[in-house]
C-alpha positions in Angstrom: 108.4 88.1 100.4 111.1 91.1 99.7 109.6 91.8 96.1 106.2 91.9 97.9 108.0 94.7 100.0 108.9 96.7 97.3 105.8 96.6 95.5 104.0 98.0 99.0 106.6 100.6 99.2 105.5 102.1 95.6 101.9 101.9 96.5 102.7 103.8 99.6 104.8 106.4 97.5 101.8 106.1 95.0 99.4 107.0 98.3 101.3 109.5 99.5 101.9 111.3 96.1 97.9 111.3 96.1 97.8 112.7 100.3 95.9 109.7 101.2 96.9 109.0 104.7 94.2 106.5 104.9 96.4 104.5 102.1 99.1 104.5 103.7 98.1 103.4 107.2 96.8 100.6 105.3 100.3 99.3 104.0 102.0 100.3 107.6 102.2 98.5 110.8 100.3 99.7 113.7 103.7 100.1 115.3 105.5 101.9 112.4 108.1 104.6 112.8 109.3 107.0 110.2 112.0 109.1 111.0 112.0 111.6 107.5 115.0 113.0 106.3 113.0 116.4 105.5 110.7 116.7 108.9 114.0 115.3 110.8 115.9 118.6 110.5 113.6 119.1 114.0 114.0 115.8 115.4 110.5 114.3 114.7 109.4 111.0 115.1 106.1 109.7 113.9 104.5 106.6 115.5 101.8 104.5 114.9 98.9 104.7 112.5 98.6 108.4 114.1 102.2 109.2 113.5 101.3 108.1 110.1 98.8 110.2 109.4 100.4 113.2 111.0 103.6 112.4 108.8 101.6 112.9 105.5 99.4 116.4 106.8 103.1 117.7 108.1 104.9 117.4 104.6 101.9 118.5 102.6 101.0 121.5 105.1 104.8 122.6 104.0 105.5 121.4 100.8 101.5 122.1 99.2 102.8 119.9 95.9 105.0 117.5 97.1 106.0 115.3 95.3 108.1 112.2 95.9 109.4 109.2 93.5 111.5 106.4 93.9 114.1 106.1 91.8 115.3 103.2 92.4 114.6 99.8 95.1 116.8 97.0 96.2 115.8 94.3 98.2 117.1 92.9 100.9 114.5 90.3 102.9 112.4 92.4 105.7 114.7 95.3 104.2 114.4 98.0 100.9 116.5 100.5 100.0 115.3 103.1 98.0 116.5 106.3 96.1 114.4 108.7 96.9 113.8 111.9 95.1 112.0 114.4 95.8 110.4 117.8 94.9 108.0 120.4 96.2 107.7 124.5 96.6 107.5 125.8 100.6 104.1 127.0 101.2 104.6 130.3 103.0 108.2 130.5 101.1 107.4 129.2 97.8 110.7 128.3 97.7 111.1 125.4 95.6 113.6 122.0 96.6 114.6 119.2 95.1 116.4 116.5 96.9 117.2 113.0 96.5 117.6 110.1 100.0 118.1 106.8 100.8 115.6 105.6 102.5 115.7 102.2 104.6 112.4 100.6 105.3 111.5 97.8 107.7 108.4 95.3 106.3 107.1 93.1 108.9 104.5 90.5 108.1 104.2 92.3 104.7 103.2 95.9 105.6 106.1 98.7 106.4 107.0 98.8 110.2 109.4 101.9 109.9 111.7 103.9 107.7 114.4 106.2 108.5 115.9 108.8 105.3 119.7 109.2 104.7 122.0 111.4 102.7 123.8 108.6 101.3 123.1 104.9 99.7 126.0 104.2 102.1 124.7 105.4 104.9 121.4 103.9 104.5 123.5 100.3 104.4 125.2 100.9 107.1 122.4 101.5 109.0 120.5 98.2 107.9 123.8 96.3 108.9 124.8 95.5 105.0 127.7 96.2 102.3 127.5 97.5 98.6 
């Protein structure tokens, strides 16, 4: 099942690259959680289908041209960790970022139920409870 997981977590990345929200609820749980690395700076949480959607409206409303790829995927059972990079200009700010994560991601019964962003690949272990 874990290289089922991290084909879903590039069609998601492939969805959100496009701003289909509706994509990616389809490959998420109803339950799912994303803590992002770049809307975390405030503290939010998205939950659910909703959360979902409202993850994907708040990075594009920001970032107009967002535009995320993963680098690279390991994994680990119910578990993937991905290098994330990223790239977009502000939309009031035009200032442009680039940035690359770790992001760990939870599959349940073969859809995402959650990911959380790091700063580091180590961190990102850590979190999931695993060693280089």
């Amino acid at each position: 099942m874990s290289q089922e997981n991290v084909e879903v977590l590039y069609r998601w990345y492939e969805a959100i690259r496009g701003n289909d929200a509706e994509a990616c609820v389809r490959y998420s749980q109803a339950d799912a959680e994303i803590v992002s690395y770049l809307m975390g700076v405030e503290g939010t949480v998205y939950w659910g289908h909703s959360g979902v959607r409202r993850y994907v409206d708040d990075v594009f409303s920001i970032f107009p041209n967002w535009h995320p790829e993963i680098v690279s995927a390991a994994d680990y059972g119910d578990v993937v960790i991905a290098e994330i990079r990223m790239a977009g200009s502000g939309a009031s700010s035009g200032l442009e970022i680039e940035q690359t994560t770790w992001q760990l991601t939870r599959f349940r019964d073969g859809k995402m139920a959650g990911f959380t962003a790091y700063g580091t690949r180590a961190a990102a272990l850590e979190a999931a409870g695993l060693h280089e």
